[in-house]
C-alpha positions as CSV (number, residue, x, y, z in Angstrom):
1,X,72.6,107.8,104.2
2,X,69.4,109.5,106.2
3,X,69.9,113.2,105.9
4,X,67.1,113.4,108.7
5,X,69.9,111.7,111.0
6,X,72.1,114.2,109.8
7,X,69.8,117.0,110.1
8,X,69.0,116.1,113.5
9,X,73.0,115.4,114.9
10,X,73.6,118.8,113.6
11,X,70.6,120.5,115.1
12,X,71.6,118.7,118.9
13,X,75.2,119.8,118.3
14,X,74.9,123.3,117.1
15,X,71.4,124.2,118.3
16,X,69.9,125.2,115.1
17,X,68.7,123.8,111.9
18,X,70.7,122.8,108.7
19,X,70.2,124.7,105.8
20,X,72.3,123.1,103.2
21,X,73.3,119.6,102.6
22,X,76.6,117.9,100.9
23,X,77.8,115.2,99.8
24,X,82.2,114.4,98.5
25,X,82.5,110.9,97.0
26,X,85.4,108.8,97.3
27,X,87.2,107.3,94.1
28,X,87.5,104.1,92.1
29,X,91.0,103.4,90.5
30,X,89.3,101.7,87.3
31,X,92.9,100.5,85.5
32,X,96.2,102.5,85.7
33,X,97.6,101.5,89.0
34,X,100.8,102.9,90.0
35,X,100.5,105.0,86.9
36,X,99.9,108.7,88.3
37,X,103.4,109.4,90.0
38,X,105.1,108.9,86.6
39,X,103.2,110.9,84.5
40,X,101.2,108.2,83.4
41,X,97.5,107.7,82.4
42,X,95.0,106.5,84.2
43,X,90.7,105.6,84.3
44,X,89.4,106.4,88.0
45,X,85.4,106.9,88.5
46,X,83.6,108.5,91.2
47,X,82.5,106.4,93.9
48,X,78.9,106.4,95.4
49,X,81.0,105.5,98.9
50,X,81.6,108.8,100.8
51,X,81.5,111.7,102.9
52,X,77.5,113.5,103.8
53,X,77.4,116.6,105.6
54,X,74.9,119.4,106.7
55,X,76.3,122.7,107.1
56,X,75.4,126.3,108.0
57,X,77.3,129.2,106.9
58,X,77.9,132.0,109.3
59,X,79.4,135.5,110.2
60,X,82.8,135.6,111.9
61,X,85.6,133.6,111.4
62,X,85.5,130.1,113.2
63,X,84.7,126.8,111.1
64,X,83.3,124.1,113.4
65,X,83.0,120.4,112.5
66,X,81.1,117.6,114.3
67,X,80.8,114.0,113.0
68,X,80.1,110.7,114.6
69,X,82.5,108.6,116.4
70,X,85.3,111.4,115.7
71,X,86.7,114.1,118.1
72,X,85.0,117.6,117.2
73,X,87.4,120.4,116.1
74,X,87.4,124.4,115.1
75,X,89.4,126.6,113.8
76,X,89.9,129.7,112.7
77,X,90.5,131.6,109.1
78,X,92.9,133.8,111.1
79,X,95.5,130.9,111.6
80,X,96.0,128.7,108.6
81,X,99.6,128.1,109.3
82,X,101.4,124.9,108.4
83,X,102.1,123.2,112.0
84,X,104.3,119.9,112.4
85,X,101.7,118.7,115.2
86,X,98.7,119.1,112.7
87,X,100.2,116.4,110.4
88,X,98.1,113.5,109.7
89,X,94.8,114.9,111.3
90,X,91.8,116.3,109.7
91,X,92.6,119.9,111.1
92,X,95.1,119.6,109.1
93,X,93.5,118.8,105.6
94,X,90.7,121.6,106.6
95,X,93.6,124.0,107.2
96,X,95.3,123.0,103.9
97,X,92.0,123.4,101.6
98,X,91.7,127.1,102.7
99,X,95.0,128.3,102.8
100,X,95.4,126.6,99.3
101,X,92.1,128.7,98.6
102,X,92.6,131.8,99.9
103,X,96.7,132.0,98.0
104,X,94.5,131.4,94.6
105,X,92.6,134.5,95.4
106,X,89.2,132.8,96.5
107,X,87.2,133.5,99.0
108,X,87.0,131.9,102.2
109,X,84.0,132.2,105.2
110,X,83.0,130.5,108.3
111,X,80.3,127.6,108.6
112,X,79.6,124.8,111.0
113,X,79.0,121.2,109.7
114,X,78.1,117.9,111.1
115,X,79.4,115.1,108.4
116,X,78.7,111.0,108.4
117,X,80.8,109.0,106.2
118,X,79.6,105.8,104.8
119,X,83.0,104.3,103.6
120,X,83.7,101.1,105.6
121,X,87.3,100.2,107.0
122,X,89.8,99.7,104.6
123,X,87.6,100.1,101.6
124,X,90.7,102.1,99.3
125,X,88.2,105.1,98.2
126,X,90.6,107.6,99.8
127,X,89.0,109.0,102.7
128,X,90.9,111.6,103.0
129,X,90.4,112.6,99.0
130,X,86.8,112.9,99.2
131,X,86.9,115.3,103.2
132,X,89.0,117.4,100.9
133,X,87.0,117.8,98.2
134,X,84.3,118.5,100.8
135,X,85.5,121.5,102.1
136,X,86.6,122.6,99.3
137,X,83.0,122.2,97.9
138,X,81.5,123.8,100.8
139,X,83.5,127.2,100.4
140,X,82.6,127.1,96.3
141,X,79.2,127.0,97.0
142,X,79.0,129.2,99.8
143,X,81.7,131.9,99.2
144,X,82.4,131.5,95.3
145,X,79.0,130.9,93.7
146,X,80.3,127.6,93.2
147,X,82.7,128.9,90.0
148,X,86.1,127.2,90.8
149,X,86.8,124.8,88.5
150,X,86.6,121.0,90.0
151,X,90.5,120.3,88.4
152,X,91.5,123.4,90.6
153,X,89.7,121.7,93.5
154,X,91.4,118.9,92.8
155,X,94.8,120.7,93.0
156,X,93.9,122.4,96.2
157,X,92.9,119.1,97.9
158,X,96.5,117.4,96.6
159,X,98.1,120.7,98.1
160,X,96.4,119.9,101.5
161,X,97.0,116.5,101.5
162,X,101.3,116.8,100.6
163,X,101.8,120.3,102.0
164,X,100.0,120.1,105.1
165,X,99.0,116.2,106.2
166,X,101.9,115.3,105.1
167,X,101.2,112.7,102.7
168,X,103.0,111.9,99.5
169,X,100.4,111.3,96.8
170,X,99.4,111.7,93.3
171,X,96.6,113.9,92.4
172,X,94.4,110.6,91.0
173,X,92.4,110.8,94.3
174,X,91.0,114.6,93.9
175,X,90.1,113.8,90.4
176,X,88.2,111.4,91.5
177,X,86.4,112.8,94.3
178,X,86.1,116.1,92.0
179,X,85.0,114.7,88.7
180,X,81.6,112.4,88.4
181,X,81.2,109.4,86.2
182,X,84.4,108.1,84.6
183,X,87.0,110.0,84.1
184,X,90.2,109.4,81.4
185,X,93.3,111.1,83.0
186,X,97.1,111.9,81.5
187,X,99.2,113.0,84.2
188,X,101.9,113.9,81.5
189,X,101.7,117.8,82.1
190,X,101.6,119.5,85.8
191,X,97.7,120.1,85.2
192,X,96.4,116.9,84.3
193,X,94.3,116.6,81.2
194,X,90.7,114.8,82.0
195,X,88.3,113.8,79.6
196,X,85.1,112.7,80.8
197,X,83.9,109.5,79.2
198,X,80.0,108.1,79.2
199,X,79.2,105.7,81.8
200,X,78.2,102.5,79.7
201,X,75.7,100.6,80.5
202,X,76.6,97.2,81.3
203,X,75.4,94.6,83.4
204,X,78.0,94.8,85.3
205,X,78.5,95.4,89.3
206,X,81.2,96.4,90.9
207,X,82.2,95.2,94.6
208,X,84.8,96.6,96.9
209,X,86.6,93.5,99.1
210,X,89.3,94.3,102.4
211,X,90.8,90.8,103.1
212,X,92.1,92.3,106.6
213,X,95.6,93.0,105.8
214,X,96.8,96.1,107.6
215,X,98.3,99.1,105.9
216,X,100.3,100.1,109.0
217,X,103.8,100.8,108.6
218,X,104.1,100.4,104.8
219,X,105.2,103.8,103.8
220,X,108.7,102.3,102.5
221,X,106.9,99.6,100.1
222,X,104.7,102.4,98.7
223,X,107.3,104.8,98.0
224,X,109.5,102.2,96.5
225,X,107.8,101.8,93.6
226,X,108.0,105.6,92.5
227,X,111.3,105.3,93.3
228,X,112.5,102.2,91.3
229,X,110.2,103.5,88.6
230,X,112.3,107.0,88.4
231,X,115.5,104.5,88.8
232,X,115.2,103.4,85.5
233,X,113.7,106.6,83.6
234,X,117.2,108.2,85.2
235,X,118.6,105.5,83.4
236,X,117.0,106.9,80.2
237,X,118.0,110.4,81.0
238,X,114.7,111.0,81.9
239,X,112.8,112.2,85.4
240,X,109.5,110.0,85.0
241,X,108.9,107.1,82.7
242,X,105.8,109.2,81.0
243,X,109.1,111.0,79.1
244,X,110.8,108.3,77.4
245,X,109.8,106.9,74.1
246,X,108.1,103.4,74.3
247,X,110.6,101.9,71.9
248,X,113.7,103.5,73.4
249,X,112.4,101.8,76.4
250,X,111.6,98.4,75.1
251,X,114.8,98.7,73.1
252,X,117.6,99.2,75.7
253,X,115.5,98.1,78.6
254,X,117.3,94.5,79.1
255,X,120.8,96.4,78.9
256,X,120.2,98.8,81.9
257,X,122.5,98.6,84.8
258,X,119.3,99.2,87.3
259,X,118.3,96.3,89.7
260,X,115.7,93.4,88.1
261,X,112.9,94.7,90.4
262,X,113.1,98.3,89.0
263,X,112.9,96.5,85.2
264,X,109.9,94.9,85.9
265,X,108.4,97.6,87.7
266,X,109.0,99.6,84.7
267,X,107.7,97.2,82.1
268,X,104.3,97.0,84.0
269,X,104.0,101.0,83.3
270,X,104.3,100.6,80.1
271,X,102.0,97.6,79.6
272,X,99.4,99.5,82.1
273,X,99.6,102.8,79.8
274,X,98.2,100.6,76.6
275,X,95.7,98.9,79.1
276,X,94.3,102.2,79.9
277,X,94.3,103.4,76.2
278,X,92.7,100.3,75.2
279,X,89.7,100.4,78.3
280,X,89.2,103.4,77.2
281,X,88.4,102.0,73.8
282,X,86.2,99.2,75.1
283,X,84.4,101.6,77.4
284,X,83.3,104.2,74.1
285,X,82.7,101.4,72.1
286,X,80.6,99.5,75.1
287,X,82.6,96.5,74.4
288,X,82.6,94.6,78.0
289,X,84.2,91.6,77.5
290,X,87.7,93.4,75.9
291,X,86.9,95.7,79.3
292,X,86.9,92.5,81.7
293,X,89.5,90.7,79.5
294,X,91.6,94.1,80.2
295,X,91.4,94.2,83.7
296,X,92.8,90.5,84.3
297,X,95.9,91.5,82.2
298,X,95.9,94.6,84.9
299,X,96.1,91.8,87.7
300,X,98.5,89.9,86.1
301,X,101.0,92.6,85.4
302,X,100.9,93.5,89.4
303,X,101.3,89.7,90.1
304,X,104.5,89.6,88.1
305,X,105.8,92.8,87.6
306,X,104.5,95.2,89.8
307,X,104.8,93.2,93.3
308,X,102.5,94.8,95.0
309,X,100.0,92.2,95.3
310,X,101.5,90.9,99.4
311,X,103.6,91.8,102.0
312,X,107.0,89.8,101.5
313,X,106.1,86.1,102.0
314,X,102.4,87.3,103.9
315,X,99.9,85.4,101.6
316,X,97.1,85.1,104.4
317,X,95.3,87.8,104.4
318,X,96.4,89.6,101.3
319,X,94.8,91.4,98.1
320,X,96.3,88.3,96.3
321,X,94.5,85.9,98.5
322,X,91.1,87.6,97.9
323,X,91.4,88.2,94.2
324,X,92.8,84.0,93.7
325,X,89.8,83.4,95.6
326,X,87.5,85.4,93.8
327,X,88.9,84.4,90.3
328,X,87.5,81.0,91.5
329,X,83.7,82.1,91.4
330,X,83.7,84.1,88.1
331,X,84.0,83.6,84.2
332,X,83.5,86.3,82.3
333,X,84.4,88.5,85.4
334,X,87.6,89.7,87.3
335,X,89.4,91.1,90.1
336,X,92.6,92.8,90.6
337,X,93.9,94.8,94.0
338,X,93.4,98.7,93.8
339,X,95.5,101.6,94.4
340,X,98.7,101.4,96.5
341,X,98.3,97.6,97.2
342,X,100.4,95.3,99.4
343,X,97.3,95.4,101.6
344,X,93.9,96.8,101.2
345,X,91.3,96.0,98.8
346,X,90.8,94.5,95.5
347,X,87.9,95.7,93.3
348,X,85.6,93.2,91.5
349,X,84.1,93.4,88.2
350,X,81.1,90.5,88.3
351,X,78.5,90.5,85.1
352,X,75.1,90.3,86.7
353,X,74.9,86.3,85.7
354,X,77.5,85.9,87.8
355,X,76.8,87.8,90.5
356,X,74.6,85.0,93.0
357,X,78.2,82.6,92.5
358,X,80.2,85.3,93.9
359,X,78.2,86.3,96.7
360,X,77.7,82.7,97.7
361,X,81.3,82.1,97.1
362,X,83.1,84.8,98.9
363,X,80.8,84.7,102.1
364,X,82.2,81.2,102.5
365,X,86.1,83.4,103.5
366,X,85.0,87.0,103.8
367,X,82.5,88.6,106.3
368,X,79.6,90.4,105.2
369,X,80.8,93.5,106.8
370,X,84.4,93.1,104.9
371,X,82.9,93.8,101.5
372,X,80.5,96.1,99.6
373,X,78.9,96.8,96.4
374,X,79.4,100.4,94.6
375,X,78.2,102.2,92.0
376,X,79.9,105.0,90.0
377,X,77.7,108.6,90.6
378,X,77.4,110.9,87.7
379,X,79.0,113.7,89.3
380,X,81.6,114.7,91.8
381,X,81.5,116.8,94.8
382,X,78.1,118.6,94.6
383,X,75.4,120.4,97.2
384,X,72.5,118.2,97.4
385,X,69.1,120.0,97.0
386,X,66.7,118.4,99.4
């Protein structure tokens, strides 16, 4: 991204110069999908994909933003009431971040800001994940001497996005866009335990694919997953599946009166928790093939347990589609769809040797403005010093 560009929108739009510059990453799901809302674990990574912005604070009480090819809005730090007609816009999220600030006892202040995302349609990142953790950024820096802890960022964005978007979610997103590098995460407590792990260095790159399937109207497939998920931990006695013993599980699971879909739902978590443990493993011991080899087993367990790899019968189109396809051009590499699935994007994993076949290959279904290579930044939500 050109911060001059940046520099320069915001100067036009506000009439004066920048004088400080951020930057709010999106997130990678690494392995652990569908693994957050049941108190599950999880590997996400910061994504170099994201949100720039230039920003001035100011005296008063009105926050302006300004961004390219988006409607400009204000508000002010007088009114940070919930409203039903906010829901699902950005004013809202803003709105959310700072009330969820200011009832921890933070500090909140006024700036104006001109911000450029470079995350292409449909790439998964969460969007909406990293604009929180911009904000949120923003006032720590300017109003908090940039002491709030990035887990209690990550709190505050989640409370924006389910409080005041409107948006039903895990808090895997925030830690992603609040936390650099890779990060391990057990969602079995109501604060999340993170431990950072070292970004190994492999040969390895990592490409983010939309096949074109649209997202719209798929709120009832999402939330059916949680749902048949917490079918069958009720069926345990339990709320989520992150509370009942693995053996109890495996033990009774054929016997339950739930419906087959919920079973095999259920027997993915528990195959996705020890793929997570075990990635972790292969990531601290730099062990890349057992990593790849992981992954696959990820894909699999979505393909036959998980359905959430199409829409019904809708093959064309779907993250299924793309990661058969890819499968076709890689060895040692792999594919699997990311985050909510149905549609959306699959994330590739292609060893540099194979890297040339699967550029070649997928330009021959997928347009060059479908698909884009990422890298995992070392940190989170962060001022840049230019």
């Amino acid at each position: 991204m050109e911060w001059e560009t940046i520099s320069s929108r915001f100067e036009t739009r506000y009439q004066a110069k920048p004088e400080r510059f951020f930057f709010a990453n999106g997130r990678l799901e690494i392995i652990g999908n569908h693994t957050d809302h049941q108190g599950g674990k999880c590997l996400v990574g910061a994504c170099s994909q994201g949100i720039y912005g230039a920003v001035n604070p100011k005296e008063g009480k009105i926050i302006r933003f300004a961004s390219e090819g988006y409607s400009s809005f204000s508000l002010s730090l007088d009114d940070l009431e919930q409203k039903e007609e906010d829901k699902g816009t950005s004013l809202a999220l803003v709105k959310g971040v700072l009330a969820g600030l200011k009832s921890r006892g933070y500090r909140i202040g006024a700036f104006d800001s001109y911000i450029q995302s470079d995350i292409y349609r449909g790439a998964g990142v969460s969007s909406s994940a990293a604009f929180e953790l911009y904000v949120a950024e923003v006032e720590n820096v300017l109003y908090n001497e940039g002491k709030i802890d990035p887990i209690v960022k990550a709190e505050i964005g989640q409370y924006a996005e389910n409080v005041y978007f409107g948006k039903a979610s895990g808090m895997l997103d925030q830690c992603g866009a609040a936390f650099g590098g890779i990060a391990y995460l057990d969602f079995a407590t109501a604060v999340p335990t993170v431990e950072s792990l070292p970004l190994p260095s492999w040969p390895l790159r990592l490409v983010l694919l939309n096949p074109g399937a649209s997202h719209a109207g798929l709120n009832d497939l999402y939330s059916s997953i949680p749902s048949d998920m917490k079918e069958v931990a009720h069926a345990y006695g339990k709320e989520r599946l992150s509370e009942v013993e693995p053996l109890a599980f495996y033990e009774k699971i054929h016997t339950l009166d739930v419906p087959s879909i919920a079973k095999t739902r259920a027997l993915h978590f528990f195959g996705e928790q020890e793929r997570v443990e075990r990635a972790k493993q292969a990531i601290l011991t730099q062990n890349l093939d057992w990593f790849l080899e992981l992954e696959k087993a990820g894909q699999l367990s979505q393909m036959a347990l998980l359905h959430n790899v199409m829409i019904g019968q809708q093959y064309e189109l779907s993250p299924l589609e793309a990661a058969e396809r890819i499968s076709t051009f890689l060895k040692r590499g792999s594919v699997r769809v990311m985050g909510g699935g149905f549609a959306g994007s699959v994330i590739c994993f292609i060893p540099e040797e194979e890297y040339i076949a699967f550029e070649k290959g997928v330009s021959q279904f997928y347009p060059r403005s479908s698909w884009m290579e990422v890298h995992v930044p070392p940190c989170g939500a962060h001022e840049v010093k230019r």
